[in-house]
GUVEX-976626 format. One line per 2 residues: their letters; for each residue x, y, z of N, C-alpha, C. Coordinates in steps of 0.2 Angstrom, whole numbers. Layout:
% GUVEX-976626
A	X,Y,Z,X,Y,Z,X,Y,Z  ...
//
This chain:
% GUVEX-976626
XX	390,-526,337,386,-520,336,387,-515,342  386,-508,341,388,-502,345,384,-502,349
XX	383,-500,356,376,-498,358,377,-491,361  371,-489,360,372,-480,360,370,-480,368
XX	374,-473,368,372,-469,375,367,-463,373  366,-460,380,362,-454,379,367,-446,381
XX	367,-444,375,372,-439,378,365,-431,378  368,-425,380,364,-419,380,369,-416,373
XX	365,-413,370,369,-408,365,364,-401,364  368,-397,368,362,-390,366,356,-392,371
XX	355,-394,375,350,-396,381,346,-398,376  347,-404,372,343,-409,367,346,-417,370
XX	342,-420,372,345,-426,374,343,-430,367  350,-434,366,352,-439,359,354,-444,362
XX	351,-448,355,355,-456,357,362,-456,351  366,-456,355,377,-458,349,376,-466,351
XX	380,-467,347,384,-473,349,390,-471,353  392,-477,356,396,-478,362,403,-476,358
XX	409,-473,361,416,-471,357,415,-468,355  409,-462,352,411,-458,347,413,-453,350
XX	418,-449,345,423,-443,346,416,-438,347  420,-431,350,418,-426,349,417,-422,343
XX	420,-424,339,420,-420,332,416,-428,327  415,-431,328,411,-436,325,404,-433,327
XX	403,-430,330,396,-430,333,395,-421,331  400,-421,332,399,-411,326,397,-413,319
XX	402,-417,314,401,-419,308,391,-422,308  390,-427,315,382,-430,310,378,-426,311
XX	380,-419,316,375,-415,317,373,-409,312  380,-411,304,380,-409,300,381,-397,300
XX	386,-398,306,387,-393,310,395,-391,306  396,-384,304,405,-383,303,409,-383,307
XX	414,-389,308,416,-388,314,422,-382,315  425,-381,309,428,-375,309,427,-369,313
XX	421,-366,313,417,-361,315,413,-361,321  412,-367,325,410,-367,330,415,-369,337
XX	415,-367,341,418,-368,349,413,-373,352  415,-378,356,414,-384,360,417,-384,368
XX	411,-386,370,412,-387,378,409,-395,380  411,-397,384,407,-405,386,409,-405,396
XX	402,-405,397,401,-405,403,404,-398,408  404,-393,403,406,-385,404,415,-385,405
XX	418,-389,400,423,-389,401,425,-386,392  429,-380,393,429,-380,384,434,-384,381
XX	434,-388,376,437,-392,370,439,-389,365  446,-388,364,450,-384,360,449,-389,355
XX	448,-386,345,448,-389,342,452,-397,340  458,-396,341,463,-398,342,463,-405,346
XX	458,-406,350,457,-412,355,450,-416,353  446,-412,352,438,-413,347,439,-423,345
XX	444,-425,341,443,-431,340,446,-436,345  452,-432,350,453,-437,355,449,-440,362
XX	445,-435,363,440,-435,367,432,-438,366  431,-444,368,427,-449,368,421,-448,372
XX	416,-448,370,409,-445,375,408,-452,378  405,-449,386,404,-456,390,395,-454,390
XX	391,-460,393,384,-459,392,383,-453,401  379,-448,397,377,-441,403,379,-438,401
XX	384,-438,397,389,-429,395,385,-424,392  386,-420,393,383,-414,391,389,-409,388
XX	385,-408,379,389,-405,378,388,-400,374  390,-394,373,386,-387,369,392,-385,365
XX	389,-385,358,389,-383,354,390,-374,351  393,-370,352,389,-362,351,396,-360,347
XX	394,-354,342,395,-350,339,400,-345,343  407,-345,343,411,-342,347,411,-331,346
XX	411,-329,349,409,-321,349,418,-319,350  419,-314,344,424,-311,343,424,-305,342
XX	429,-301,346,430,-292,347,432,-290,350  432,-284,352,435,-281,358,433,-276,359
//
């Protein structure tokens, strides 16, 4: 059986399970991953890396709405 860590998401402290991707944890928060930009521990996560990037317990990871224009 898994045992969860405690990660930050959005300055909301959660309990995941241990191993879970970064994009598995956009999916249960029921969040479009398409449409939104990630960062984990102020470092940004390009779409592309989302499932290879494994959260360890303390990460801090924000979630936001990417701002486009010029």
């Amino acid at each position: 059986m898994k045992e969860k860590i405690s990660v930050s998401i959005n300055n909301k402290i959660m309990k995941v399970f241990e191993y879970s991707s970064l994009e598995e944890i956009i999916l249960s928060e029921e969040i479009s991953h398409n449409q939104v930009a990630t960062a984990v521990n102020n470092v940004f996560i390009p779409k592309s890396e989302r499932t290879k990037l494994i959260l360890k317990n303390g990460d801090s990871i924000i979630i936001f709405s990417p701002i486009t224009g010029g």
